[in-house]
C-alpha positions as CSV (number, residue, x, y, z in Angstrom):
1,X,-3.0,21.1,11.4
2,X,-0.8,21.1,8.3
3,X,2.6,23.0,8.2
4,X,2.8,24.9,4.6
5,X,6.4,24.8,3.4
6,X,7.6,25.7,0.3
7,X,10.0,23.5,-2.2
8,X,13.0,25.0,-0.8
9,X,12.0,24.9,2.7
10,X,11.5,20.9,2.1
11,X,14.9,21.1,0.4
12,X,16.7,22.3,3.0
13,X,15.1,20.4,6.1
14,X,15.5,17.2,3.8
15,X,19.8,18.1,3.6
16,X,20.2,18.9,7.1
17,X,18.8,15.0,7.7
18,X,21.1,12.3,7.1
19,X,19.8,9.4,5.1
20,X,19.4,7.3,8.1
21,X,17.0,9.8,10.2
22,X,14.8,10.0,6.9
23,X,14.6,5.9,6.8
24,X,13.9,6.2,10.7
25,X,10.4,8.3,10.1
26,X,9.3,6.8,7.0
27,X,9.5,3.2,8.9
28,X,7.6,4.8,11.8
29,X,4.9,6.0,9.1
30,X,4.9,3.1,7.7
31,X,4.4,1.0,10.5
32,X,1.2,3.2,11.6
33,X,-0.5,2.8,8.1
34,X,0.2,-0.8,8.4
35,X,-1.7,-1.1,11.5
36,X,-4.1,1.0,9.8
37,X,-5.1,-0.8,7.1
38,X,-4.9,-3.9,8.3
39,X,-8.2,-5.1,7.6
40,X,-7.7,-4.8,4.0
41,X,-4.4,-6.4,4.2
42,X,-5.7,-9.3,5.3
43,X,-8.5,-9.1,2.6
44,X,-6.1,-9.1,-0.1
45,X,-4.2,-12.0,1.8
46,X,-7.2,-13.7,1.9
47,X,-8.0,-13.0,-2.1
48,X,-4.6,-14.1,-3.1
49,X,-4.6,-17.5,-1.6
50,X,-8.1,-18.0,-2.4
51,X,-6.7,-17.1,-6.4
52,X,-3.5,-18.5,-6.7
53,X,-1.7,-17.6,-10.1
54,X,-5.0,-15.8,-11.1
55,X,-4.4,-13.1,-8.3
56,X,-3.4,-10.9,-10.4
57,X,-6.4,-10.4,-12.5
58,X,-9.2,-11.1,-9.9
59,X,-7.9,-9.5,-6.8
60,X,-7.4,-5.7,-8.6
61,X,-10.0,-4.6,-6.5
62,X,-9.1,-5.4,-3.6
63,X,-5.3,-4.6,-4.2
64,X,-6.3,-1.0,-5.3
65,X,-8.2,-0.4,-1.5
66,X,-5.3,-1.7,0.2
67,X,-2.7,0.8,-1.9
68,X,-5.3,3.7,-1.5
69,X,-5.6,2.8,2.3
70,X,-1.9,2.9,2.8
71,X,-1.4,6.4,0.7
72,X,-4.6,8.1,2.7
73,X,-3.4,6.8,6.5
74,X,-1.2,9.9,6.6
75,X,-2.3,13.5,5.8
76,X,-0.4,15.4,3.2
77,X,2.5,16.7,4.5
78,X,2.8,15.0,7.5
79,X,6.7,13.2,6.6
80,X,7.9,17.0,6.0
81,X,6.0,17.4,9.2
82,X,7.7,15.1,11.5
83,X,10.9,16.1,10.1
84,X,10.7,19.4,10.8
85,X,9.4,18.5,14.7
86,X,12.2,16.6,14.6
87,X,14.9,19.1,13.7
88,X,13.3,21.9,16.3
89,X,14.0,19.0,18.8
90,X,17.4,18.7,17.8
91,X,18.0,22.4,17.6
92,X,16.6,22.7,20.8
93,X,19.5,20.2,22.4
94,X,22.0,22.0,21.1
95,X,20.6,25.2,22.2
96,X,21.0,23.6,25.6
97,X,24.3,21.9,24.9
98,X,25.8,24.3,23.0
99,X,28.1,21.6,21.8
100,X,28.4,20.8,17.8
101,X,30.1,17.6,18.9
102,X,27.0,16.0,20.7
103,X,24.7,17.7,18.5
104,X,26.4,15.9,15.5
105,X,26.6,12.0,17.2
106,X,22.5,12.9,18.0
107,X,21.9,13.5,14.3
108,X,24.1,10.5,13.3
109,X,22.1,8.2,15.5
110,X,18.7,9.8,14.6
111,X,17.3,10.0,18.2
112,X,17.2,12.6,20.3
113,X,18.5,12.9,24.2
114,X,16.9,14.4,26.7
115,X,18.6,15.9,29.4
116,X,18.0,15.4,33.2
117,X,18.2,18.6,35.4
């Protein structure tokens, strides 16, 4: 299931993040299409020792599958997805809280707590 937002929608969820949150879930994305494509990682790894200098020309092939595995592990949308699941969560602590001070050092650290009741 996709979540359709518009432009300013994807704006606004992208201000309310700072930078560090945003680094957080793209290395998190990353790291699953890495483990997804790891077969033609090690294809290309495999091409470009086998070439040398010459990888360049004779291992296109193989570099393109490897870039079109990485940009196709994750469904369009999904990075505006996560964002916004993460931002409910964090609304949803201060909801509970009710305190801007905690809410802030939450976003700052870019994890959420949970509480125990």
């Amino acid at each position: 299931m996709t979540i359709k937002m518009s432009p300013e929608e994807v704006r606004e969820y992208r201000m309310k993040f700072p930078s560090k949150v945003q680094d957080i879930v793209r290395a998190e994305m990353k790291k699953e299409a890495e483990a997804a494509c790891i077969a033609t990682s090690e294809a290309f790894a495999a091409c470009a020792k086998a070439q040398g200098l010459m990888v360049i020309f004779r291992c296109q092939e193989v570099n393109k599958a490897w870039q079109d595995c990485m940009k196709n592990a994750h469904p369009p949308g999904e990075y505006e997805r996560r964002l916004r699941a993460l931002w409910d969560e964090k609304e949803k602590t201060f909801e509970r809280t009710n305190d801007p001070e905690k809410l802030r050092k939450v976003m700052s650290e870019g994890r959420v707590e949970h509480h125990k009741y």
